[in-house]
C-alpha positions as CSV (number, residue, x, y, z in Angstrom):
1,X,-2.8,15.4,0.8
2,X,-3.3,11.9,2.5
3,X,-1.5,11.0,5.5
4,X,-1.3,7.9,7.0
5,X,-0.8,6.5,10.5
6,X,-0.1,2.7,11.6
7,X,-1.0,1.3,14.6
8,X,-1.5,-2.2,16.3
9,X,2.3,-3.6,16.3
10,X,3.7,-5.3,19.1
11,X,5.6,-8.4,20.7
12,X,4.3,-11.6,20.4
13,X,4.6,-15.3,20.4
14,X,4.4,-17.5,17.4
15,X,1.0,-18.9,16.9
16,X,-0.1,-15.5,18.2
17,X,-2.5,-12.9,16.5
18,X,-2.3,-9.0,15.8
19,X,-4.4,-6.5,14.1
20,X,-2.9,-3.4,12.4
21,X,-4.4,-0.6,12.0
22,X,-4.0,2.2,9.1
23,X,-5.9,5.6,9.7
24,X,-6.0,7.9,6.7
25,X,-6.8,11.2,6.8
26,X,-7.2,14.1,4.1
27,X,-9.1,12.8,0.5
28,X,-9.4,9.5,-0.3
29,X,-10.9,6.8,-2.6
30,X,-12.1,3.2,-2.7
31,X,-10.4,3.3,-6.4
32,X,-7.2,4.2,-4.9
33,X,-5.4,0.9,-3.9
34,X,-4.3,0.5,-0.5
35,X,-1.2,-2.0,0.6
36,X,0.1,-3.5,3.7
37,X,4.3,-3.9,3.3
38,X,7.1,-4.9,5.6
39,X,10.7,-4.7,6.1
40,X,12.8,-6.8,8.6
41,X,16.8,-5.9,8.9
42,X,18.5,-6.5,6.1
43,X,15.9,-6.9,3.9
44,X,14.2,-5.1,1.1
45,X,10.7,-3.7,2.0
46,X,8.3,-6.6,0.2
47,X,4.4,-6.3,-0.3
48,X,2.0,-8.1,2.2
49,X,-1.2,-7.4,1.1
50,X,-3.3,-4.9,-1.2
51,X,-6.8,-3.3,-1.9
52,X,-8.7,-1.7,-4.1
53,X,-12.4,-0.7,-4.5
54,X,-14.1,-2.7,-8.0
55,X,-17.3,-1.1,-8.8
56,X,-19.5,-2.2,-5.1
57,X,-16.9,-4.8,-4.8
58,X,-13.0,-5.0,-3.5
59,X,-10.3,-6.8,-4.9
60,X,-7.6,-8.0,-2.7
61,X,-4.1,-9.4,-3.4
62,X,-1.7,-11.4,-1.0
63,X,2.3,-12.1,-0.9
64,X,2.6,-16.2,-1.0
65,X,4.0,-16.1,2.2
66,X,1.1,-15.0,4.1
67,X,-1.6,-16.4,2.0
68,X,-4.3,-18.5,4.1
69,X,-2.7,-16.4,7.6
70,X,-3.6,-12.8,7.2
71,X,-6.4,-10.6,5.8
72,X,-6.5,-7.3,4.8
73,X,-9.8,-5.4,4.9
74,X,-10.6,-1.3,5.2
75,X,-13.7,0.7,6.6
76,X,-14.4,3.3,3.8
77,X,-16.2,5.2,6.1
78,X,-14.0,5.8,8.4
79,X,-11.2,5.6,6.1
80,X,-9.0,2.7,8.0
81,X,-6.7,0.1,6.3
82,X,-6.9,-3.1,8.6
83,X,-4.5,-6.0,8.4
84,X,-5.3,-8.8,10.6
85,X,-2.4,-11.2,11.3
86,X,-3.3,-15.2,12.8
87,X,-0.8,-17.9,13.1
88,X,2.1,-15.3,13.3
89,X,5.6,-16.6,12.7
90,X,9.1,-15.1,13.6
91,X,10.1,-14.2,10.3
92,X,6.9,-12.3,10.3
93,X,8.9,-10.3,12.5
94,X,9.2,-6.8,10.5
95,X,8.5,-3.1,10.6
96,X,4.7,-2.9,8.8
97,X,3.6,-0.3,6.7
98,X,1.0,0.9,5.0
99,X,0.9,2.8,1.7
100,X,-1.4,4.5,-0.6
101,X,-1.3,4.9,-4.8
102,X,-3.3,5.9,-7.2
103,X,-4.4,3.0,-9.5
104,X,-4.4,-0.7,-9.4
105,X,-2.6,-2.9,-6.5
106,X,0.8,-3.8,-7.5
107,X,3.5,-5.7,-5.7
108,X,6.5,-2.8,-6.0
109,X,6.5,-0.7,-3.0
110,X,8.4,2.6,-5.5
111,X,4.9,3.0,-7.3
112,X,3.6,3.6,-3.8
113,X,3.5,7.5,-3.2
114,X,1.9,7.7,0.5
115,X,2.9,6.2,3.6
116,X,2.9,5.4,7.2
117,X,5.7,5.8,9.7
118,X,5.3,2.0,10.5
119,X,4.3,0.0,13.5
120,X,7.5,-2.7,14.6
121,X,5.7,-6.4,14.4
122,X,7.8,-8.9,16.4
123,X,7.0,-12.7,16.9
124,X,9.1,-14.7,18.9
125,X,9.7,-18.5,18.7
């Protein structure tokens, strides 16, 4: 059984930059796809960003709203999920979680079937 544990959050300023960190442990695969999601108060938890391993390649997948601002990326060998976060805004401001399936990356966090206890994100204006 995977289990996986977020780390990196904190309280910043807008403009400001944060790197989150997701360490997996137990058995896991570069075909499995990997996601970044969030939920602020109020809100639904929405996707952020995905993974998967392609052959020797990776694809990647990113919500429009953080397009051109964040990057996900993952160390196989050590079997950590980074999400790097520049130009951060206030209604970045969320609780950040990371998730694990088997399969392709998709967008609904339900067909996710492991995840992190989240890591709170805040950005003030």
């Amino acid at each position: 059984q995977v289990q996986l544990v977020e780390s990196g959050g904190g309280l910043v300023q807008a403009g400001d930059s944060l790197r989150l960190s997701c360490a997996a442990s137990g058995r896991t695969s570069s075909s499995d796809a990997m996601g970044w999601f969030r939920q602020a108060p109020g809100k639904e938890r929405e996707f952020v960003a995905g993974i998967v391993g392609i052959r020797w390649s990776t694809s990647t997948a990113y919500a429009g709203s953080v397009k051109g601002r964040f990057t996900i990326s993952r160390d196989n060998a050590s079997n950590t999920l980074y999400l790097q976060m520049n130009s951060l805004k206030p209604e970045d401001t969320a609780v950040y979680y990371c998730a694990g399936r088997r399969g392709w990356i998709v967008m609904a966090a339900s067909e996710y079937t492991v995840w992190g206890q989240g890591t709170q994100v805040t950005v003030s204006s």
